[in-house]
FIFI-869996 format. One record per residue: x, y, z of N, C-alpha, C in turn; residue number from 0; chain. Coordinates in nm, 2 decimals. Layout:
N
+--------+--------+--------+--------+--------+--------+--------+--------+--------+-----+--------+
!    n_X !    n_Y !    n_Z !   ca_X !   ca_Y !   ca_Z !    c_X !    c_Y !    c_Z ! num ! cadena !
+--------+--------+--------+--------+--------+--------+--------+--------+--------+-----+--------+
!      X !      Y !      Z !      X !      Y !      Z !      X !      Y !      Z ! NUM !      A !
...
+--------+--------+--------+--------+--------+--------+--------+--------+--------+-----+--------+
***
This chain:
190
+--------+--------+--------+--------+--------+--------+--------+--------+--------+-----+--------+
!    n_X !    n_Y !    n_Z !   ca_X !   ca_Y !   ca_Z !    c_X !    c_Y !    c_Z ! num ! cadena !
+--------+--------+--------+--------+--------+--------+--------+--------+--------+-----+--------+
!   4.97 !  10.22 !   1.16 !   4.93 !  10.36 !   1.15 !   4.84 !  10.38 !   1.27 !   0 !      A !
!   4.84 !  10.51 !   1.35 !   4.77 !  10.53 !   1.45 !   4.61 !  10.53 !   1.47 !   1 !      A !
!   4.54 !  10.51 !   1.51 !   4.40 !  10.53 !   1.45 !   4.32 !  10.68 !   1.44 !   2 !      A !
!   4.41 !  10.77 !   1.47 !   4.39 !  10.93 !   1.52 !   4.39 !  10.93 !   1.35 !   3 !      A !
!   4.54 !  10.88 !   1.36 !   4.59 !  10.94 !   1.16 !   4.52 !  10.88 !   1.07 !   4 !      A !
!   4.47 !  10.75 !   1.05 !   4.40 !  10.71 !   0.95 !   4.23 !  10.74 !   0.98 !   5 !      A !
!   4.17 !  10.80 !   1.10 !   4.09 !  10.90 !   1.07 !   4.09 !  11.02 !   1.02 !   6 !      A !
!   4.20 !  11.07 !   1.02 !   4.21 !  11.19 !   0.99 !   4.26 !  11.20 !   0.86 !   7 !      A !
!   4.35 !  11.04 !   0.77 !   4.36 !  11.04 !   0.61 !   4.19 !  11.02 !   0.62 !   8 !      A !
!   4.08 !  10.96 !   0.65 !   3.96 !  10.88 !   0.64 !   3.86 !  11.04 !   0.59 !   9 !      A !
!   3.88 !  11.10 !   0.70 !   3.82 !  11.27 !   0.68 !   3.86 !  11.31 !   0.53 !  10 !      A !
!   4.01 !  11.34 !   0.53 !   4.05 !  11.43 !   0.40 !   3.97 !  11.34 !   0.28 !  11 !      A !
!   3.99 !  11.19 !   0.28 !   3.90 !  11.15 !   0.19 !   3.77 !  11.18 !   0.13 !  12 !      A !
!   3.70 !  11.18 !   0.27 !   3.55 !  11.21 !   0.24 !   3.55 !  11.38 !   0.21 !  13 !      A !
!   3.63 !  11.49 !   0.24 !   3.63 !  11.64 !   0.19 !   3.68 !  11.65 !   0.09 !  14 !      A !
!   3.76 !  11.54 !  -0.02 !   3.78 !  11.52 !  -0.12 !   3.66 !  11.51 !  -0.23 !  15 !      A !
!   3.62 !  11.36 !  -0.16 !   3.53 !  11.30 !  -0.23 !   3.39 !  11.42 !  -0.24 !  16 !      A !
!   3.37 !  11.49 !  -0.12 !   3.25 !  11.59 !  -0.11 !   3.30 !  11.71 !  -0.20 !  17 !      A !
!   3.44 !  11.75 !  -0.20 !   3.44 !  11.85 !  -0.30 !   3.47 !  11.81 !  -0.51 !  18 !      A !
!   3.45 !  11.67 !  -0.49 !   3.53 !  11.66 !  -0.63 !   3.32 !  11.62 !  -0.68 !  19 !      A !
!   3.24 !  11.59 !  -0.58 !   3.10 !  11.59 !  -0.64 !   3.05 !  11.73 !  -0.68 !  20 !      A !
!   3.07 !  11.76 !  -0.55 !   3.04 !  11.93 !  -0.57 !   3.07 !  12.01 !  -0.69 !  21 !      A !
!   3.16 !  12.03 !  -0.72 !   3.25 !  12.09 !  -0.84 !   3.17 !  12.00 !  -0.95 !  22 !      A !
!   3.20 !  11.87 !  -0.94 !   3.12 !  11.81 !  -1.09 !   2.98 !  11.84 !  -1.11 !  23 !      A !
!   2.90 !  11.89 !  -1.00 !   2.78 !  11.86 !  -1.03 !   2.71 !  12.02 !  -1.05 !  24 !      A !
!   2.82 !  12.11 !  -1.02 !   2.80 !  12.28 !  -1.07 !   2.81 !  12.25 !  -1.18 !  25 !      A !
!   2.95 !  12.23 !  -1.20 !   2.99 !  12.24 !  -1.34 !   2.99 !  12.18 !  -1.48 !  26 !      A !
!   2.91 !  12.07 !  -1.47 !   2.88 !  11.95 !  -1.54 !   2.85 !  12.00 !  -1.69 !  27 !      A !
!   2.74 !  12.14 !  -1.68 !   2.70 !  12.11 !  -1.82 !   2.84 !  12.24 !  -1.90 !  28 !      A !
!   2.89 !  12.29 !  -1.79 !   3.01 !  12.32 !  -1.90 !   3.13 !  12.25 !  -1.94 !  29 !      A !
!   3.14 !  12.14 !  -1.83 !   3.25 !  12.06 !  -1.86 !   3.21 !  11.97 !  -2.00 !  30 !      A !
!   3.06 !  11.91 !  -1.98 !   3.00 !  11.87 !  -2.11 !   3.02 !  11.97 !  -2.22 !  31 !      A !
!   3.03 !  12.10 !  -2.21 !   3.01 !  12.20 !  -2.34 !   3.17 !  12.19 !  -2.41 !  32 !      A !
!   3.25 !  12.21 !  -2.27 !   3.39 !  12.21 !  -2.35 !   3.41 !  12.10 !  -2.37 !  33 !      A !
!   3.42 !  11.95 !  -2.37 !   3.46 !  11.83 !  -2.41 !   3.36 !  11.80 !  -2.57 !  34 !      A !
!   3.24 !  11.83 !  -2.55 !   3.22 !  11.86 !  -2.73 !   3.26 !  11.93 !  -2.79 !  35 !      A !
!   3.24 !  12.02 !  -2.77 !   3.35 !  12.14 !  -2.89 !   3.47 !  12.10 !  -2.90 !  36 !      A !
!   3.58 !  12.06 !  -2.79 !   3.70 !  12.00 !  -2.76 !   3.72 !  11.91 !  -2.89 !  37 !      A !
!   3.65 !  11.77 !  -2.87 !   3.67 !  11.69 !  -2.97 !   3.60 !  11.76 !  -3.11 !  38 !      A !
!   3.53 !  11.83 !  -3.18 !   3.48 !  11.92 !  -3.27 !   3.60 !  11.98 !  -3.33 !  39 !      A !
!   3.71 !  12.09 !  -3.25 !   3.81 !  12.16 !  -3.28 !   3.94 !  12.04 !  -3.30 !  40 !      A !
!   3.92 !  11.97 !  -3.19 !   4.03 !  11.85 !  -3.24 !   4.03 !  11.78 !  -3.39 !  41 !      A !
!   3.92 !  11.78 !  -3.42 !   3.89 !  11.69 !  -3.58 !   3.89 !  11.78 !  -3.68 !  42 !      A !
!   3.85 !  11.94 !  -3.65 !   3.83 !  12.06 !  -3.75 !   3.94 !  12.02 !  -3.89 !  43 !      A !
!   4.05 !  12.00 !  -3.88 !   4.12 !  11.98 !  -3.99 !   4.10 !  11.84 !  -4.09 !  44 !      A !
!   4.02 !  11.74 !  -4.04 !   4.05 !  11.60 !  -4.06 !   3.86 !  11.59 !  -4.10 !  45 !      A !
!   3.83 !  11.69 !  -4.10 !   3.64 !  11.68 !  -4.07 !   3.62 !  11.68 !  -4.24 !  46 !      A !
!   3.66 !  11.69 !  -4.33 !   3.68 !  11.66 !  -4.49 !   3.53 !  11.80 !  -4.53 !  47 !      A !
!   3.64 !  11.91 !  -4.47 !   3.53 !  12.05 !  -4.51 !   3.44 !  12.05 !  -4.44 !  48 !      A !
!   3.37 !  12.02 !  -4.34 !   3.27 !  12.01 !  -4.30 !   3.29 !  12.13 !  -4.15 !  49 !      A !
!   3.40 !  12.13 !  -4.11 !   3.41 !  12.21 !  -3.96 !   3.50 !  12.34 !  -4.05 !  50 !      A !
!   3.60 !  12.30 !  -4.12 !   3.71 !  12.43 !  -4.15 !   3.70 !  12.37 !  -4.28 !  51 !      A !
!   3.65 !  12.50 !  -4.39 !   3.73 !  12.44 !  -4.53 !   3.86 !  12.38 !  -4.58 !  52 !      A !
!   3.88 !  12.32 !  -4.68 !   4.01 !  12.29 !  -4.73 !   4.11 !  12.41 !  -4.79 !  53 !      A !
!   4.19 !  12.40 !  -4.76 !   4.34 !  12.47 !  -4.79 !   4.34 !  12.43 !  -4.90 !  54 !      A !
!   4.31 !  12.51 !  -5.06 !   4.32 !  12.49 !  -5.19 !   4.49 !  12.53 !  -5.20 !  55 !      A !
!   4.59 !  12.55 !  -5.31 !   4.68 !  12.54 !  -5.34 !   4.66 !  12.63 !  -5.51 !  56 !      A !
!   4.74 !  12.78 !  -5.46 !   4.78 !  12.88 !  -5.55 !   4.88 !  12.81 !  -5.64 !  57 !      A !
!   4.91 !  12.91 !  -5.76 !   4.98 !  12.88 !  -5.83 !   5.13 !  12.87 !  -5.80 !  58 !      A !
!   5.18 !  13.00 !  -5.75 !   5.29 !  13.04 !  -5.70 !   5.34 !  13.08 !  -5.53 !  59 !      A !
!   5.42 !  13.03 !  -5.48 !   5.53 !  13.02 !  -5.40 !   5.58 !  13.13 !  -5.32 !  60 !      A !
!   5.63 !  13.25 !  -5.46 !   5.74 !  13.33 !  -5.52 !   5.64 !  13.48 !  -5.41 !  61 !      A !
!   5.66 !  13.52 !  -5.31 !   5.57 !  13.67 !  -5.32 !   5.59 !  13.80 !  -5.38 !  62 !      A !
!   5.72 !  13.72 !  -5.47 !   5.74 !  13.85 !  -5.55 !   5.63 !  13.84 !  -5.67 !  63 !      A !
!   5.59 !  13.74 !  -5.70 !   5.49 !  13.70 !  -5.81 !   5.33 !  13.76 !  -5.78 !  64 !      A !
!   5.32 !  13.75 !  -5.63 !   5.20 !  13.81 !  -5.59 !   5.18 !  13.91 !  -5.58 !  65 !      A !
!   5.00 !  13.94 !  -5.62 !   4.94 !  14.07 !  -5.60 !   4.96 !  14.15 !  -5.49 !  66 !      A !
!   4.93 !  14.26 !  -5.47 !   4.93 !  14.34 !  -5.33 !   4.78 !  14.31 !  -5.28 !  67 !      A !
!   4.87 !  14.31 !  -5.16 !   4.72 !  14.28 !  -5.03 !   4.61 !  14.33 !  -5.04 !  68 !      A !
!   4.65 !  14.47 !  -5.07 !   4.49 !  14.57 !  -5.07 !   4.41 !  14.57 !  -5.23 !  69 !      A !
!   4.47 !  14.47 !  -5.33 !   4.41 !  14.44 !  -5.48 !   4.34 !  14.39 !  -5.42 !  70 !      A !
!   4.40 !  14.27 !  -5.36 !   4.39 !  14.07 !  -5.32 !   4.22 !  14.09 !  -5.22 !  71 !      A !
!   4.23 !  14.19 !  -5.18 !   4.12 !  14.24 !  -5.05 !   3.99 !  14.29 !  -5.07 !  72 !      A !
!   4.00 !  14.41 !  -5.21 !   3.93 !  14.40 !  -5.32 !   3.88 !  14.28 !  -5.39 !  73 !      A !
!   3.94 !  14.22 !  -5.43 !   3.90 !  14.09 !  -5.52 !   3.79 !  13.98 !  -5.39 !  74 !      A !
!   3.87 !  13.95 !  -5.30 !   3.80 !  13.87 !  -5.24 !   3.66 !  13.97 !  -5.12 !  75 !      A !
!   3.63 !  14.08 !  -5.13 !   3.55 !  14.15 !  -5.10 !   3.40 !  14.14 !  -5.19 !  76 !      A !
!   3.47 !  14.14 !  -5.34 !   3.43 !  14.13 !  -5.44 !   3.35 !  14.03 !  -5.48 !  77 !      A !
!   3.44 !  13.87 !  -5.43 !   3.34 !  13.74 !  -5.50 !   3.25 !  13.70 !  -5.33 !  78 !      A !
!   3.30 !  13.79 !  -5.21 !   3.20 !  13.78 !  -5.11 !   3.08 !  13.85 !  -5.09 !  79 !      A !
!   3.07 !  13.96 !  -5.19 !   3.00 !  14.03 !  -5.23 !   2.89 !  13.98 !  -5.38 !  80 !      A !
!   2.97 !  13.92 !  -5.48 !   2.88 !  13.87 !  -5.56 !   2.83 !  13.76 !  -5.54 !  81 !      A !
!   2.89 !  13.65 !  -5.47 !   2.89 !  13.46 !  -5.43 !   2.82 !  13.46 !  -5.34 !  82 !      A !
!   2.83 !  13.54 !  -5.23 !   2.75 !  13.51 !  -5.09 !   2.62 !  13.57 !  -5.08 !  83 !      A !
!   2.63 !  13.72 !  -5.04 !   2.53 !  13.81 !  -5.02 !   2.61 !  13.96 !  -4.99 !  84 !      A !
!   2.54 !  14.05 !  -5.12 !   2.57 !  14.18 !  -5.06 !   2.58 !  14.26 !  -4.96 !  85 !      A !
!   2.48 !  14.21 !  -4.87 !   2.49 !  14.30 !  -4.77 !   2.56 !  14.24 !  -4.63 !  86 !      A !
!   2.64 !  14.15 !  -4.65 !   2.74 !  14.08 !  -4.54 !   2.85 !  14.19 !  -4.48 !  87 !      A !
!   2.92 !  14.20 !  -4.39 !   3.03 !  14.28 !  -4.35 !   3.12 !  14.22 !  -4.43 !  88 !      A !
!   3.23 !  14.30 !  -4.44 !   3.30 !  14.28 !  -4.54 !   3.44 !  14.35 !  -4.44 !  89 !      A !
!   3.42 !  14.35 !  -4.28 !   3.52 !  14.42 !  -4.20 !   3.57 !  14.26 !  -4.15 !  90 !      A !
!   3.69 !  14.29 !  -4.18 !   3.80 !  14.17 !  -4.17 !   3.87 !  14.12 !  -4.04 !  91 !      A !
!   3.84 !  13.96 !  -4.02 !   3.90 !  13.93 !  -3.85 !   4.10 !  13.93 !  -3.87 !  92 !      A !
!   4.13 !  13.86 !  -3.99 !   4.25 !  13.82 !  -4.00 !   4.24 !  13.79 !  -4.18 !  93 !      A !
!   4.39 !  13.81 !  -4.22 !   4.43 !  13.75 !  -4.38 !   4.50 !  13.63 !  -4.33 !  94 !      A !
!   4.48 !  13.56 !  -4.35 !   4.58 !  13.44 !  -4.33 !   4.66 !  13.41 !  -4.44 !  95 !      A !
!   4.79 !  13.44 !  -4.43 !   4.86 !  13.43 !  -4.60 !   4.93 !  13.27 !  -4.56 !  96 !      A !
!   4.91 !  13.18 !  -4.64 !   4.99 !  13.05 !  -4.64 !   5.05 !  13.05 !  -4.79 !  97 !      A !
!   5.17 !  13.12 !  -4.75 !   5.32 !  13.14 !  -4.87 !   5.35 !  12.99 !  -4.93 !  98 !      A !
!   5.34 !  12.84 !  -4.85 !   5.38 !  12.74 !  -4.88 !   5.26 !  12.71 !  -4.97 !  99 !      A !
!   5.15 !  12.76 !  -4.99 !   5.02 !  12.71 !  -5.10 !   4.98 !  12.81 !  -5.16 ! 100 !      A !
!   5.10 !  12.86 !  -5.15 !   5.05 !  12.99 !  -5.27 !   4.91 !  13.04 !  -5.31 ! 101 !      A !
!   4.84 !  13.07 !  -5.17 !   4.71 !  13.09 !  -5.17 !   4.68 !  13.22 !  -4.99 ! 102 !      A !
!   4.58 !  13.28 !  -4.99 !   4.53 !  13.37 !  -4.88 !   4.39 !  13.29 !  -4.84 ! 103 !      A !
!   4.39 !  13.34 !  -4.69 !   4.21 !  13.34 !  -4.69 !   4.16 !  13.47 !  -4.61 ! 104 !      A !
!   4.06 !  13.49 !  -4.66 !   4.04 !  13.65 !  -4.61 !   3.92 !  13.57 !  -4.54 ! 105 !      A !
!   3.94 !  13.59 !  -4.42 !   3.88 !  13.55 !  -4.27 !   3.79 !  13.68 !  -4.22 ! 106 !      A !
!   3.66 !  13.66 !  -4.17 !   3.58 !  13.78 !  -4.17 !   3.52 !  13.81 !  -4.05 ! 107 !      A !
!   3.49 !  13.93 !  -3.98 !   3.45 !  13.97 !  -3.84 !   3.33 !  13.93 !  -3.78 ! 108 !      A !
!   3.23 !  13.96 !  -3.88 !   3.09 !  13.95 !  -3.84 !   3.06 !  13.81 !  -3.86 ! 109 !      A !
!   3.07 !  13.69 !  -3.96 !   3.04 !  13.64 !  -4.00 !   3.16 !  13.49 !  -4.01 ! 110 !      A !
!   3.09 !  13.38 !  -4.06 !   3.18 !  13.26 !  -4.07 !   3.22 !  13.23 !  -4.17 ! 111 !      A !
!   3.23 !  13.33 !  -4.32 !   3.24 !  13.33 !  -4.44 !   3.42 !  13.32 !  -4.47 ! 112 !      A !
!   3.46 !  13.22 !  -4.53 !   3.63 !  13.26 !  -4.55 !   3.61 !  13.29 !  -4.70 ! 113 !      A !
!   3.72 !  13.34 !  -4.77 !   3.73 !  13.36 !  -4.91 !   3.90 !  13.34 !  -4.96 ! 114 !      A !
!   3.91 !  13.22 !  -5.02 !   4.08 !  13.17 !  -5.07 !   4.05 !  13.23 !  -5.22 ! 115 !      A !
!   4.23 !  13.31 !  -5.23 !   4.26 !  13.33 !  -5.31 !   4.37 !  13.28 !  -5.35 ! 116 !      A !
!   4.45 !  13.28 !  -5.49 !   4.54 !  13.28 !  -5.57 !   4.62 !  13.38 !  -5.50 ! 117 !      A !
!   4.75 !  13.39 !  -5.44 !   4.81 !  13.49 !  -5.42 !   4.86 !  13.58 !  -5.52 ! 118 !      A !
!   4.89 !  13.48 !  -5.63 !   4.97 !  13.53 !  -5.82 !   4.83 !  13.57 !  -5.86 ! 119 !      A !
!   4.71 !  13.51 !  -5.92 !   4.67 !  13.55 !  -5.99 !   4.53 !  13.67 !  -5.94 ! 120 !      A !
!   4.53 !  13.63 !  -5.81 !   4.40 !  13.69 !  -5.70 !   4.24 !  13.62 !  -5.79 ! 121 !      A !
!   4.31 !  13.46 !  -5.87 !   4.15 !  13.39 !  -5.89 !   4.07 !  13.33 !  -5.77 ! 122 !      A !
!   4.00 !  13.29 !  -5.75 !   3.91 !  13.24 !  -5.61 !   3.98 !  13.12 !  -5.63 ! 123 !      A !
!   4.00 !  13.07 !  -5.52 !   4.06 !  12.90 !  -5.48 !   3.93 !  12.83 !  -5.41 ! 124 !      A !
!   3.86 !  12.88 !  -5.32 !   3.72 !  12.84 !  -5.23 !   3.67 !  12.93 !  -5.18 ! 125 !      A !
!   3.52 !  12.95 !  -5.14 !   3.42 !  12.97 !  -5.09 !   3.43 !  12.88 !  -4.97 ! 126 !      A !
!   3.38 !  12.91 !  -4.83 !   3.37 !  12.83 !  -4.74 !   3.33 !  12.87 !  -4.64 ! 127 !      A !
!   3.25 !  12.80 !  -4.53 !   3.21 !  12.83 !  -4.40 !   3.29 !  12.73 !  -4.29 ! 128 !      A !
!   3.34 !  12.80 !  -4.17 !   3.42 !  12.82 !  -4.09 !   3.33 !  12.81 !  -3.96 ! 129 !      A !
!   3.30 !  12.66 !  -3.96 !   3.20 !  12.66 !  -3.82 !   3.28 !  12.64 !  -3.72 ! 130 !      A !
!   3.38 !  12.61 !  -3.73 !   3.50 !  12.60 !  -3.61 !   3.49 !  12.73 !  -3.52 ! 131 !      A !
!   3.48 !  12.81 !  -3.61 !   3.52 !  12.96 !  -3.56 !   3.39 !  12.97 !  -3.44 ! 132 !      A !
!   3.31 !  12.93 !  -3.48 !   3.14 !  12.98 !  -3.37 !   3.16 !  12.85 !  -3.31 ! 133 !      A !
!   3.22 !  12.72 !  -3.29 !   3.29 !  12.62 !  -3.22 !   3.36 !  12.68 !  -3.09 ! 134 !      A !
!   3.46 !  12.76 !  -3.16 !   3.57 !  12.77 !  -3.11 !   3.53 !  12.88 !  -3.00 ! 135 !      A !
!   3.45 !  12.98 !  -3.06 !   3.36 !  13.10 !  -2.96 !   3.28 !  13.01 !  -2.85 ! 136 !      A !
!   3.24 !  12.89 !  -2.85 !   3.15 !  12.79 !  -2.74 !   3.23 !  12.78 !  -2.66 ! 137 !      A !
!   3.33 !  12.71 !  -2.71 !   3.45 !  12.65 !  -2.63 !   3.50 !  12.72 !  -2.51 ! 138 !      A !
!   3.56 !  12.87 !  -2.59 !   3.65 !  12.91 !  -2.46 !   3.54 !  13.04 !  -2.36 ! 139 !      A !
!   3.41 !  13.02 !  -2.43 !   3.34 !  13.13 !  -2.39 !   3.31 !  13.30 !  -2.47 ! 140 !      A !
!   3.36 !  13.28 !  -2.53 !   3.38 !  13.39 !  -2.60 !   3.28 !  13.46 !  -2.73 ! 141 !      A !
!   3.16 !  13.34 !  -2.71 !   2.99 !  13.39 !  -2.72 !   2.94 !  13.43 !  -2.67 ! 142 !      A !
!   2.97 !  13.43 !  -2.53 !   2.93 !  13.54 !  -2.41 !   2.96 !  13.68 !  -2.40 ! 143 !      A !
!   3.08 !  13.68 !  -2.44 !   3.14 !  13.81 !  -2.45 !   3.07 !  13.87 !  -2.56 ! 144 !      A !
!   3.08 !  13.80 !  -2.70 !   3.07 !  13.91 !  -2.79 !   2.87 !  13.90 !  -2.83 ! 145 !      A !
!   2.79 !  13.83 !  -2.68 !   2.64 !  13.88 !  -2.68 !   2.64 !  14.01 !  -2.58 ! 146 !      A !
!   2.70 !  14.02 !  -2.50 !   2.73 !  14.07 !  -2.41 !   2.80 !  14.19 !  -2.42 ! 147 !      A !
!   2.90 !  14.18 !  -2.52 !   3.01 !  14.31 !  -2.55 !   3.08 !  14.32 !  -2.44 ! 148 !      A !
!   3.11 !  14.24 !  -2.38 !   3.17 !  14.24 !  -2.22 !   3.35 !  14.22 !  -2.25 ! 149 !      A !
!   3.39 !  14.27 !  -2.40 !   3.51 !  14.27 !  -2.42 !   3.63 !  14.15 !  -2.32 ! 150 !      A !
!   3.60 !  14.06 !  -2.34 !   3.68 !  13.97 !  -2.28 !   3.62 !  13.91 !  -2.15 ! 151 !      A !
!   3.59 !  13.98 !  -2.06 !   3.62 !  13.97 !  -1.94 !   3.51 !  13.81 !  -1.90 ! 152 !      A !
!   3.41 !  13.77 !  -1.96 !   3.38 !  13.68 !  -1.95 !   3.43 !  13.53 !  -1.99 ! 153 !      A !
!   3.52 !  13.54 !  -2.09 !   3.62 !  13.45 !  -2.18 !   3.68 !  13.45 !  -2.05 ! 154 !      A !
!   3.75 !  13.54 !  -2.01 !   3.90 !  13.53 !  -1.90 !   3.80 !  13.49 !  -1.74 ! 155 !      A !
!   3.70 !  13.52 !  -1.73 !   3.62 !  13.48 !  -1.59 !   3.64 !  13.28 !  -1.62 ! 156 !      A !
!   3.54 !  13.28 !  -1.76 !   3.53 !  13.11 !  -1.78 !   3.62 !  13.03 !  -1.78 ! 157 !      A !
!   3.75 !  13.08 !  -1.83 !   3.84 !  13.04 !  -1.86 !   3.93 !  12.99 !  -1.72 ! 158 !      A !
!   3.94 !  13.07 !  -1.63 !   3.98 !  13.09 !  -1.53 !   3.92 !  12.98 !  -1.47 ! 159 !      A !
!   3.74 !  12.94 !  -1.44 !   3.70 !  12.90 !  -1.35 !   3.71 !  12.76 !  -1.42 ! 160 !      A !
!   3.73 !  12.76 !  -1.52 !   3.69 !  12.60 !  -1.55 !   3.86 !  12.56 !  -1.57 ! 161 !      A !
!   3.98 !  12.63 !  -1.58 !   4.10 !  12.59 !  -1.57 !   4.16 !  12.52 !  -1.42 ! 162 !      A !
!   4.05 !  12.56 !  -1.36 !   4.03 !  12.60 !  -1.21 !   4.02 !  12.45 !  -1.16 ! 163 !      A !
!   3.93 !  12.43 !  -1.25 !   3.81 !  12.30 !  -1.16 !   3.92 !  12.18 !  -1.25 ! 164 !      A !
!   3.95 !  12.19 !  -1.38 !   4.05 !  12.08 !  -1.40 !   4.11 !  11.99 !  -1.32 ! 165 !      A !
!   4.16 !  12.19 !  -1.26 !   4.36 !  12.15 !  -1.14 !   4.24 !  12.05 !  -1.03 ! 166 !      A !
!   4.13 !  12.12 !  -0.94 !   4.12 !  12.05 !  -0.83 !   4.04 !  11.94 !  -0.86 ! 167 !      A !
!   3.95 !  11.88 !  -0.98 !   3.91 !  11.79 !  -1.03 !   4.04 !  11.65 !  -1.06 ! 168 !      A !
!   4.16 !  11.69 !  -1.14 !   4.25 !  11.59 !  -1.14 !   4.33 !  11.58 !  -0.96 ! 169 !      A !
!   4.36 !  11.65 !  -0.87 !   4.43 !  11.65 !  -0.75 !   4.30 !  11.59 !  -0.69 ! 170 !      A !
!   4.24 !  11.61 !  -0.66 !   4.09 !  11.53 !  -0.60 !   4.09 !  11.41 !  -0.63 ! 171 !      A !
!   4.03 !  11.39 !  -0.75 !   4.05 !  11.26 !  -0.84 !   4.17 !  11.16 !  -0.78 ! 172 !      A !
!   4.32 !  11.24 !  -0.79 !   4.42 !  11.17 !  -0.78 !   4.41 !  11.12 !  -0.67 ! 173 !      A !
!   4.37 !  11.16 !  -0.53 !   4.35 !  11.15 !  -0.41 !   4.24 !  11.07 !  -0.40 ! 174 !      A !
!   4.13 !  11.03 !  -0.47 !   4.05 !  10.96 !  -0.42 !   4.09 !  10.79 !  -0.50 ! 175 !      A !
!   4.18 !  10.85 !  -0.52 !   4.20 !  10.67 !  -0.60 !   4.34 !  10.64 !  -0.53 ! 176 !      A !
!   4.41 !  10.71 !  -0.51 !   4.53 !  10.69 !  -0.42 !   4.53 !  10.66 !  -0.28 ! 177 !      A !
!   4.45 !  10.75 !  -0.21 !   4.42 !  10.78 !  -0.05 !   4.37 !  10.61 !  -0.02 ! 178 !      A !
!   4.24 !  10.57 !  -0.08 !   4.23 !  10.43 !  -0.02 !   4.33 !  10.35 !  -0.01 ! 179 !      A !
!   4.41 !  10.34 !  -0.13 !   4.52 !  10.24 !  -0.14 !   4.64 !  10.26 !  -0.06 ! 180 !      A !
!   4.66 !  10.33 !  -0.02 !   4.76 !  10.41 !   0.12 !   4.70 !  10.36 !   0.21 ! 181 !      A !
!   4.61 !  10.35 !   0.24 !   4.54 !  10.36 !   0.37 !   4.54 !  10.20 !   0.37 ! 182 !      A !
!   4.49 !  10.13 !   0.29 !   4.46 !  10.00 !   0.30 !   4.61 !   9.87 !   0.30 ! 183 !      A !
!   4.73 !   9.97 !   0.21 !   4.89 !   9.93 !   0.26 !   4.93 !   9.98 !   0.41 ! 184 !      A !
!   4.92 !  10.05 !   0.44 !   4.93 !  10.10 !   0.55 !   4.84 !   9.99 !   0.65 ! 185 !      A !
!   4.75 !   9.97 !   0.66 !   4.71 !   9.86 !   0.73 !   4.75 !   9.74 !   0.75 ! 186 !      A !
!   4.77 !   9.72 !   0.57 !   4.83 !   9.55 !   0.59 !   5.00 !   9.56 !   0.69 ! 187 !      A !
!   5.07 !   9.71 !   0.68 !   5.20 !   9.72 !   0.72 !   5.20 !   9.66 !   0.86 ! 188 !      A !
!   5.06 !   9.71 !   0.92 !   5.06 !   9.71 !   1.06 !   5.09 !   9.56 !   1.10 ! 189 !      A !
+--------+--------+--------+--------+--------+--------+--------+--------+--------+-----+--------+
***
């Protein structure tokens, strides 16, 4: 190899190595924020209630057997109102209906309160707190937003810049562990 060109692989190396520090050393305590929550939301199902309640199991299957949504909505409004505290919001993020456990969870806006029902009988199945959910707001940024009211735009900025630093963290990376060994086959070729 010429010695013009293995200076000039020798350069890209070191603007490699200068930008893959750089980037780590901005970004460090968010890359630390998402690789906690990361493994947090990875285990949420397997966390035995502790991150996401357990999925109880309704009586019936059948939705023709089940109550209507806006009873079902009442009812669980109802035991989040007498079980938790009255004066919680009671304005709804999502129903999550799971037809295979014959059971709902009425998932809530303001708060990390879920409420499982009985689809058939609309009895309580669980009570439960959903720390995944304010996990999962760390994660992608989206605590920022809703301190902020900045309707997204901070989620899709963070999201963006740390999707960002992955791509040129792994191509960096890749290059700084490849480039020597090029360079140093390349030599012995000579």
């Amino acid at each position: 190899m010429p010695n013009s060109q293995r200076k000039k692989q020798a350069q890209t190396l070191r603007t490699f190595r200068k930008v893959h520090r750089l980037t780590g050393a901005l970004l460090f305590v968010f890359f630390f924020i998402v690789a906690v929550t990361g493994v947090f939301l990875g285990w949420k199902k397997h966390s035995g209630g502790a991150l996401l309640p357990k999925s109880y199991k309704g009586i019936s299957t059948d939705l023709k057997t089940w109550q209507p949504i806006d009873a079902l909505n009442r009812m669980a409004t109802q035991v989040l109102k007498d079980s938790i505290d009255p004066n919680l919001s009671t304005e709804l993020s999502r129903i999550d209906i799971r037809k295979s456990k014959g059971m709902l969870k009425f998932i809530y806006s303001e708060h990390n309160w879920e409420i499982q029902l009985d689809g058939t009988t609309g009895g309580l199945l669980n009570i439960g707190r959903r720390h995944s959910d304010w996990i999962e707001n760390v994660h992608d940024g989206s605590i920022i937003d809703n301190l902020l009211g900045s309707k997204g735009w901070f989620k899709l900025f963070y999201t963006t810049i740390m999707g960002l630093a992955l791509l040129l963290f792994t191509i960096t990376g890749f290059w700084l562990w490849y480039g020597p060994k090029r360079m140093r086959k390349e030599q012995r070729d000579r």
